[in-house]
C-alpha positions as CSV (number, residue, x, y, z in Angstrom):
1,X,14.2,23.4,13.7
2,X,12.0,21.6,11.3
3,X,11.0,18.1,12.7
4,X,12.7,14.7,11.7
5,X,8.1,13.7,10.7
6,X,5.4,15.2,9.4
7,X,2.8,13.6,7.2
8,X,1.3,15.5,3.7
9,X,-2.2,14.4,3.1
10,X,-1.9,15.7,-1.0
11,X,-4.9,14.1,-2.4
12,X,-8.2,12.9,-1.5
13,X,-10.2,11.1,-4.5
14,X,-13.4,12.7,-5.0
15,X,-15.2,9.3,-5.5
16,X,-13.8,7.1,-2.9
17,X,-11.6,9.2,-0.2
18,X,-8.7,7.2,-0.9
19,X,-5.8,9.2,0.6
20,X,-2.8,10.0,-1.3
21,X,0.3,11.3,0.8
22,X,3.7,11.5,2.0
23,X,5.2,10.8,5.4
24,X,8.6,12.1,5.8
25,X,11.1,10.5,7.9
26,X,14.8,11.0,8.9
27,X,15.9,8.0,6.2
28,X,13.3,8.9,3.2
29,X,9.9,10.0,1.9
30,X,7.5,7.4,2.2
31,X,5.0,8.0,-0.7
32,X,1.5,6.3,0.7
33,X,-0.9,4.3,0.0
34,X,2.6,1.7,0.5
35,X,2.9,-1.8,1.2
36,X,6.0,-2.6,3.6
37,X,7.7,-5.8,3.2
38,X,8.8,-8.1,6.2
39,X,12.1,-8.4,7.3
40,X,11.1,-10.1,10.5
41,X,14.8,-11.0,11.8
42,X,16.5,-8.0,10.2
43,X,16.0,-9.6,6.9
44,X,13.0,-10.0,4.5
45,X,13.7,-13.6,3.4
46,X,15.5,-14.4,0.1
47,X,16.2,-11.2,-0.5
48,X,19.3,-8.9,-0.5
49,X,19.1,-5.0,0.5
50,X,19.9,-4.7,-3.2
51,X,17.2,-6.5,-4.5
52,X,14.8,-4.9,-2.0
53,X,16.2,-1.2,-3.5
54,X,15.9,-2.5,-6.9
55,X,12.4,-3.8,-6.9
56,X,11.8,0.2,-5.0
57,X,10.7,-0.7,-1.3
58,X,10.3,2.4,0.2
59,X,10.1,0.9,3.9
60,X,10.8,-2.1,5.3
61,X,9.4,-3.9,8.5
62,X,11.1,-5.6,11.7
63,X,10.0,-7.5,14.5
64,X,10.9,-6.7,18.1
65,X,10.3,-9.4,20.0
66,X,12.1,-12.0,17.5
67,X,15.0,-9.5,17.5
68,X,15.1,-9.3,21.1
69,X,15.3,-12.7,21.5
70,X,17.6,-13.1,18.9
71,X,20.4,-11.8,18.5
72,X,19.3,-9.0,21.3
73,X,18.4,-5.4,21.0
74,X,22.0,-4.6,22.7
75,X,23.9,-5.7,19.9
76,X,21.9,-4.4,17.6
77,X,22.6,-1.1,19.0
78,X,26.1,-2.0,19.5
79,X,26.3,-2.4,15.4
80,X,24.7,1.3,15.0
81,X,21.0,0.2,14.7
82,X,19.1,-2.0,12.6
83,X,20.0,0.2,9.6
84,X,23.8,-0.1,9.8
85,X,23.2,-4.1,10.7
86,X,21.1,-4.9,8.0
87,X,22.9,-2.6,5.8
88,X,19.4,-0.7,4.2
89,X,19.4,2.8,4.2
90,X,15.8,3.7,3.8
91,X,12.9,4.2,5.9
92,X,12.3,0.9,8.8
93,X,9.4,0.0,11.2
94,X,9.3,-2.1,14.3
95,X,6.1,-3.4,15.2
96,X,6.5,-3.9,19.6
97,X,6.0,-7.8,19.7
98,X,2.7,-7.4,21.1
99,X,1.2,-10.0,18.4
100,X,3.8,-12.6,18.7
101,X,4.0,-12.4,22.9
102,X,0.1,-13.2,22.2
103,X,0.4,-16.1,19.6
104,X,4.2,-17.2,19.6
105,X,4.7,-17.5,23.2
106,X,4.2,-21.3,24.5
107,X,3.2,-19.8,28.0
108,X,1.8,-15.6,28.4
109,X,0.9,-14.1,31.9
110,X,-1.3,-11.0,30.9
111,X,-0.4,-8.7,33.5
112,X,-1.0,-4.7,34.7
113,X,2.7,-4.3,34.3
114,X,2.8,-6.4,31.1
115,X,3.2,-9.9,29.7
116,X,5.2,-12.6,31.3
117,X,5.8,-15.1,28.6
118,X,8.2,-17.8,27.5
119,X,10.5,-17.9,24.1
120,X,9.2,-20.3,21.1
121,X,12.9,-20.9,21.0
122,X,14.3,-22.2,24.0
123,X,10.9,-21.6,27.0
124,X,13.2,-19.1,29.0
125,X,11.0,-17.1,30.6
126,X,10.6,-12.6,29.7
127,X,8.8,-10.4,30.9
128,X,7.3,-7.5,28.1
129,X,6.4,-4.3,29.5
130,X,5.7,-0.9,28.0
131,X,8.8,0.3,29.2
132,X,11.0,-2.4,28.3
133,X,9.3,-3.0,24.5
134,X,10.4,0.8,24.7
135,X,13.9,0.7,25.1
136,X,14.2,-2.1,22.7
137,X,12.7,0.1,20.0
138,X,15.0,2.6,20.2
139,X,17.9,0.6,21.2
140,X,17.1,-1.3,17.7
141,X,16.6,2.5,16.2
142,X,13.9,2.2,13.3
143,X,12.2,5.3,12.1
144,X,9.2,4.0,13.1
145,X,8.1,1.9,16.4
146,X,5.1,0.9,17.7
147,X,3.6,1.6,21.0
148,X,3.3,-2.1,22.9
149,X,-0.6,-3.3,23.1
150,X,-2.6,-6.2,23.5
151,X,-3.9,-7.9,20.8
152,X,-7.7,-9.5,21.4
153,X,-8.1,-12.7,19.3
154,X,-10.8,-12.7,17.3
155,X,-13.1,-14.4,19.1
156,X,-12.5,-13.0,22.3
157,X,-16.0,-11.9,23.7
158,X,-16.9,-7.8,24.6
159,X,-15.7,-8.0,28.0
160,X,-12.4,-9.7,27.5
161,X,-12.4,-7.1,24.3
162,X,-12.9,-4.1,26.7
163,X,-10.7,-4.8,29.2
164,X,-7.4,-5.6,26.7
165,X,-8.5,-2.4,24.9
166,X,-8.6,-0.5,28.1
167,X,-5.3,-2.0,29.1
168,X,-4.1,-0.6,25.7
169,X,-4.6,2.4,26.1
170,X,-3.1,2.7,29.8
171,X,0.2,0.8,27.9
172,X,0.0,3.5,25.4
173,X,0.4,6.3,27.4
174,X,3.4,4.8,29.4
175,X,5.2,4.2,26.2
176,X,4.8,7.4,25.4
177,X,6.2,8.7,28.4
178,X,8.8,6.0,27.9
179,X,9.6,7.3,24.3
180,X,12.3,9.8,24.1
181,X,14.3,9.3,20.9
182,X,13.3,12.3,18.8
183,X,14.3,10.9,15.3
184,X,12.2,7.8,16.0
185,X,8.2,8.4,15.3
186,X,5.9,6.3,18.0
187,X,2.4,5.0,16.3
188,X,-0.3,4.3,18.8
189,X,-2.4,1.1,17.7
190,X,-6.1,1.1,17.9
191,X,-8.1,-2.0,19.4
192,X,-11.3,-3.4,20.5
193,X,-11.8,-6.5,18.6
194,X,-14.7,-6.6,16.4
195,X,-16.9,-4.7,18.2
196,X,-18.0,-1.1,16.7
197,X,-18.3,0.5,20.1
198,X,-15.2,-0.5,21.4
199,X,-13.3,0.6,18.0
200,X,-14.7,3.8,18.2
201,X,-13.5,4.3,21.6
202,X,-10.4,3.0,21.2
203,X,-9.9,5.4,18.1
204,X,-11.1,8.5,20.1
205,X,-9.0,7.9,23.2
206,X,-5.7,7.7,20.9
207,X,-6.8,10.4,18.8
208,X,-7.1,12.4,21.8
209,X,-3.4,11.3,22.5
210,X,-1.8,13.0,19.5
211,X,0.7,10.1,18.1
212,X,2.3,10.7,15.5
213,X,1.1,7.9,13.6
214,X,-1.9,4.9,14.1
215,X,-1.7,1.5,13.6
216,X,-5.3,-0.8,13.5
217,X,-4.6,-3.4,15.1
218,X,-6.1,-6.5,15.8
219,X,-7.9,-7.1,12.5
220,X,-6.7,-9.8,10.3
221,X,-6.6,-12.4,13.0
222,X,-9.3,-14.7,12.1
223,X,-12.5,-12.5,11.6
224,X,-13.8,-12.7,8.0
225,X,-12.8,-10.0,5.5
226,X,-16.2,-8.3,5.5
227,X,-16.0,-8.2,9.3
228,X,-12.7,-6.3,8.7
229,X,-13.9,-4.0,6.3
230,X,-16.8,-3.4,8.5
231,X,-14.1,-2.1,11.6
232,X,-12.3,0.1,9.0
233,X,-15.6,1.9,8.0
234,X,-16.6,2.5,11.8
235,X,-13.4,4.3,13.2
236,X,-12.2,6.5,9.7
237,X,-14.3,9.0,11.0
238,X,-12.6,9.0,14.1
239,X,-9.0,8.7,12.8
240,X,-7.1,12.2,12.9
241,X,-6.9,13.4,9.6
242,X,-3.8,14.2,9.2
243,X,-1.9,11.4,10.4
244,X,-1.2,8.0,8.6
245,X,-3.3,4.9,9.2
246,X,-1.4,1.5,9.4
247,X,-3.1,-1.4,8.9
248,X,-1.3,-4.1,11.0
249,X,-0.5,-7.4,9.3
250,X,-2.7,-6.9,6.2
251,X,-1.4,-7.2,2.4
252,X,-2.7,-9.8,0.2
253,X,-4.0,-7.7,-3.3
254,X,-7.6,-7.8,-2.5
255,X,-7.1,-6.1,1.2
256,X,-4.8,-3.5,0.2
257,X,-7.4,-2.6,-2.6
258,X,-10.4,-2.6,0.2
259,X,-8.1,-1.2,2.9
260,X,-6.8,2.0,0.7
261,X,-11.2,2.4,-0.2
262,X,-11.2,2.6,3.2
263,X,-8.8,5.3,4.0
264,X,-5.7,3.4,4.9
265,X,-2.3,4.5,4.1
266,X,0.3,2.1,4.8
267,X,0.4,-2.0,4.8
268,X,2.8,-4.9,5.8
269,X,2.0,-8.8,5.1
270,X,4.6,-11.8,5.2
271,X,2.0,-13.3,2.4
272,X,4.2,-12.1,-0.4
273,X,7.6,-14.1,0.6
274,X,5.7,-16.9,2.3
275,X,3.8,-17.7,-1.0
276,X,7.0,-17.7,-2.6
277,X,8.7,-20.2,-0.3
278,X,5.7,-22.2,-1.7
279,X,5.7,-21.9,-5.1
280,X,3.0,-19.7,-5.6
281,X,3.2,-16.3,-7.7
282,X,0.9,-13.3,-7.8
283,X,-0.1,-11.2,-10.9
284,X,-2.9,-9.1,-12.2
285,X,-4.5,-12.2,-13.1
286,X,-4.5,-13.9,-10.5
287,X,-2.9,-16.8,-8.3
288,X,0.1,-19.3,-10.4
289,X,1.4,-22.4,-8.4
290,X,4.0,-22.5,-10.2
291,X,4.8,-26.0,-9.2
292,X,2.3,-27.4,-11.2
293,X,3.1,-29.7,-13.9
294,X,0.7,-27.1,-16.3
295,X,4.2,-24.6,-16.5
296,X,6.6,-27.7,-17.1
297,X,7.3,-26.1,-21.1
298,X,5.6,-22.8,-20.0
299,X,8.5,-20.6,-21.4
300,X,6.9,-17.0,-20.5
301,X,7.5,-15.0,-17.5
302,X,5.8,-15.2,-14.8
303,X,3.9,-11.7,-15.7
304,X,4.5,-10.3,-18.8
305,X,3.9,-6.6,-17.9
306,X,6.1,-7.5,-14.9
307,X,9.1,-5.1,-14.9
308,X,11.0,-7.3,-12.1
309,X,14.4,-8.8,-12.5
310,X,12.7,-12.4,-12.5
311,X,10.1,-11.5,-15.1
312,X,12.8,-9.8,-17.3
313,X,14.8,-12.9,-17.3
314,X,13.2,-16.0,-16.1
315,X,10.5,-18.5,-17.4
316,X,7.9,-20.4,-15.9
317,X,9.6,-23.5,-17.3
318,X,13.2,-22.6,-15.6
319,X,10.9,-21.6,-12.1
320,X,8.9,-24.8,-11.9
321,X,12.1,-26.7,-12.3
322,X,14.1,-25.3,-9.5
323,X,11.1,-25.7,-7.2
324,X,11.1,-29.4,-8.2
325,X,14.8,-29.8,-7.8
326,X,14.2,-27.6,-4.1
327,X,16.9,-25.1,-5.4
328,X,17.0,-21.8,-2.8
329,X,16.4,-20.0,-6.1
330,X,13.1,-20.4,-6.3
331,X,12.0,-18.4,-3.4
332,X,14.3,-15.7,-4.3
333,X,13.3,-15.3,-7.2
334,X,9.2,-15.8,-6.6
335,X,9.9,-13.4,-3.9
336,X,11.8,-10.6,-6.1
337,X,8.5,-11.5,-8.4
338,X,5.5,-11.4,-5.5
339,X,6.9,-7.9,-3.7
340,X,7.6,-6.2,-7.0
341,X,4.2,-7.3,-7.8
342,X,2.6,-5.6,-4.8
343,X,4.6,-2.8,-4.9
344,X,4.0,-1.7,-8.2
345,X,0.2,-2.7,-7.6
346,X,0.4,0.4,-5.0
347,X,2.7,2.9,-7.7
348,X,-0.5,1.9,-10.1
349,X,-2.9,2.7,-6.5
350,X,-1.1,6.0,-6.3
351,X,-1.7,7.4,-9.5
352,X,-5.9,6.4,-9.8
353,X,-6.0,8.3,-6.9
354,X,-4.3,11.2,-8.1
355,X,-6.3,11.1,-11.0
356,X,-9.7,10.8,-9.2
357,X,-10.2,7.3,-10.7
358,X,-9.7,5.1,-8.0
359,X,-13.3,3.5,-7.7
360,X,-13.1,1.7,-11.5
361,X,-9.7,1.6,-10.8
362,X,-9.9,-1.1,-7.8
363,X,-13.2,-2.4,-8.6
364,X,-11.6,-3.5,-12.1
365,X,-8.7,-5.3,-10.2
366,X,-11.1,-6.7,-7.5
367,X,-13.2,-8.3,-10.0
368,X,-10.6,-10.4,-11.1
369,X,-10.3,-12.2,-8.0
370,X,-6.7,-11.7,-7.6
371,X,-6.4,-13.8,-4.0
C-alpha cells in the first residue's frame, strides 16, 4: 500500500544547493520551496478559502494551542477536522503550541511531564504535555502536526539552552509514540538556541529519529538575521536529505530568499496579513505604506506585474482611502495583495532553481532591499 507521504527531492541547483521538491500528502502535492500562510484560529485573517485557492496557497497553517483554547479540539473533531470546519480542501499544518505556551501564557510551569500554564484569554489554568498536544493534533486532523518542544528565547544562556533542548528531544520521542494517525505526517523540531554545538546535536539526535519531516525551531525569536543564517549553515549538513526542512515562524522576502540559499523547503510568517492590517504592502520593489498621503491620487495598482485580484482591479488611490475611512476592506484586500506577493515570489524561487540560476536570481531580489 503506497504511503499517505513521501517527499521528492527533484532538483538541487548546482551553484547554491537550493532544493527543489515535492512533498505529497493525503489533501495535495505541496511543490517546495513554499511559503504557508497563517490561519491561526482556523482562519488566515481577511481572507476567504476562495481567495486563499485563488491567489494558489498550496498549504495553509493552524495553531494548536489557540484552537484548543478556543473553540476546543473536540468540536473541531466533532465537525470532521479542521478541513471540513474551515471548509479548505488542500494540504494544513498545526504547529503544537509550544511557542505560544512559552510567550502567550501569563503564567508557564516548565515541567518533566510538560508545561503548566495559564490562558491569555481568561488565566484558567492547562496543563500541555506531549501526550495531550498529541491528541489534539489529530483530534484537529491536519496533514501535518508538529511534535510539542520547548522553545529557548533567544537569550537564554548554553545551559538553560541544553537542558530545554534535551527536554526536546525526550518530548519528541513520547510524541512519537503518542502519534498514531497514519494519514497525519509528525515533524520533529530541531533546537538549541544559538549555539552551534547544541544545533548540531539537536539535528543529529532527530535525524537519528527518522520523522517524517523537520521543523527549525527556535530561530526568529530575537537573534539578529545573520545569527540566523549562521544556525541554518551549521546543521544542513546534518539534516536528512531526504526529508523537508521547515523553518518555523520565518517569511518576510529577504528570509525566505536567505532560508531557501540555505536549504530550507517550506515557510510560514503572520508578517504578510499583519502588515496588511496596517496598511503596508509588499512588492518587488520594496515596502508601500499605503496610508501615506504620497498615494492620495496614486491611481496604479499596488504592483503592476501583480497578477492578484487587488492589483487587477484596485488603485493605490481607492486603497489609501478605505484605510483612512478604516473600511475592513483594506486588509482584505492588502492581504489578497501581500500573500499573492509571497507566493508568487516562491513560483518565481521554483523555477531559478530548476534552471540552475538561483544565486543571481536571489542576490538580484536581495539587493533591492525588499524588507
Amino acid at each position: 500500500m503506497e504511503q499517505p507521504f513521501r517527499f521528492e527531492l527533484e532538483h538541487v541547483d548546482r551553484k547554491t544547493g537550493a532544493r527543489l521538491g515535492k512533498l505529497y500528502t493525503p489533501h495535495g502535492v505541496i511543490q517546495t520551496p513554499i511559503y504557508m500562510p497563517v490561519g491561526t484560529q482556523a482562519t488566515v485573517k481577511a481572507m476567504l478559502p476562495r481567495d486563499l485557492a485563488d491567489i494558489r496557497a498550496q498549504i495553509i497553517l493552524s495553531n494548536t494551542y489557540h484552537l484548543y483554547l478556543r473553540p476546543g479540539s473536540k468540536l473541531v473533531k466533532e465537525a470532521g477536522g479542521l478541513h471540513s470546519f474551515m471548509q479548505w480542501n488542500r494540504p494544513i499544518l498545526t504547529d503544537s503550541g509550544g511557542f505560544q505556551v512559552f510567550s502567550l501564557a501569563k503564567i508557564n510551569d516548565i515541567r518533566e511531564d510538560g508545561v503548566l500554564f495559564r490562558s491569555h484569554i481568561d488565566g484558567s489554568k492547562h496543563l500541555f504535555t506531549p501526550e495531550s498536544v498529541m491528541e489534539i493534533e489529530q483530534d484537529l486532523g491536519a496533514d501535518i502536526a508538529m511534535c510539542f518542544d520547548e522553545c529557548a528565547p533567544a537569550s537564554a544562556d548554553h545551559a538553560y539552552a541544553t537542558k530545554a533542548m534535551n527536554r526536546t528531544h525526550r518530548w519528541a520521542e513520547r510524541c512519537q509514540k503518542a502519534h498514531t494517525r497514519p494519514d497525519q505526517a509528525l515533524f520533529g523540531i530541531v533546537q538549541g538556541c544559538v549555539y552551534p554545538d547544541l544545533r548540531i546535536e539537536s539535528a543529529k539526535t532527530l535525524a537519528s529519529m527518522d520523522f517524517i519531516g523537520y521543523g527549525i525551531g527556535g530561530l526568529s525569536v530575537g537573534e539578529p538575521k545573520p545569527v540566523m543564517y549562521e544556525m541554518l549553515e551549521t546543521i544542513m549538513p546534518y539534516m536528512p536529505e531526504n526529508k523537508p526542512r521547515y523553518l518555523m515562524g520565518v517569511g518576510s522576502p529577504d528570509c525566505l530568499l536567505e532560508g531557501v540559499l540555505r536549504g530550507v523547503d517550506m515557510f510560514d510568517c503572520v508578517l504578510q496579513t499583519r502588515a496588511a492590517r496596517n496598511g503596508l504592502a509588499l512588492t518587488r520593489h520594496g515596502r508601500l505604506m499605503l496610508r501615506n498621503k504620497t498615494f492620495e491620487r496614486d491611481f496604479s495598482p499596488i504592483e503592476a506585474e501583480c497578477d492578484c485580484y487587488t492589483c487587477r482591479h484596485f488603485t493605490r488611490a481607492y486603497i489609501r482611502h478605505l484605510i483612512k475611512a478604516d473600511e475592513i476592506l483594506s486588509a482584505q484586500l492588502i492581504s489578497i495583495h501581500n500573500l499573492r506577493f509571497s507566493l508568487k515570489l516562491m513560483e518565481d524561487v521554483r523555477a531559478a532553481i530548476a534552471e540552475d540560476r538561483y544565486a543571481e536570481f536571489a542576490a538580484e531580489l536581495l539587493e533591492r532591499k525588499l524588507f
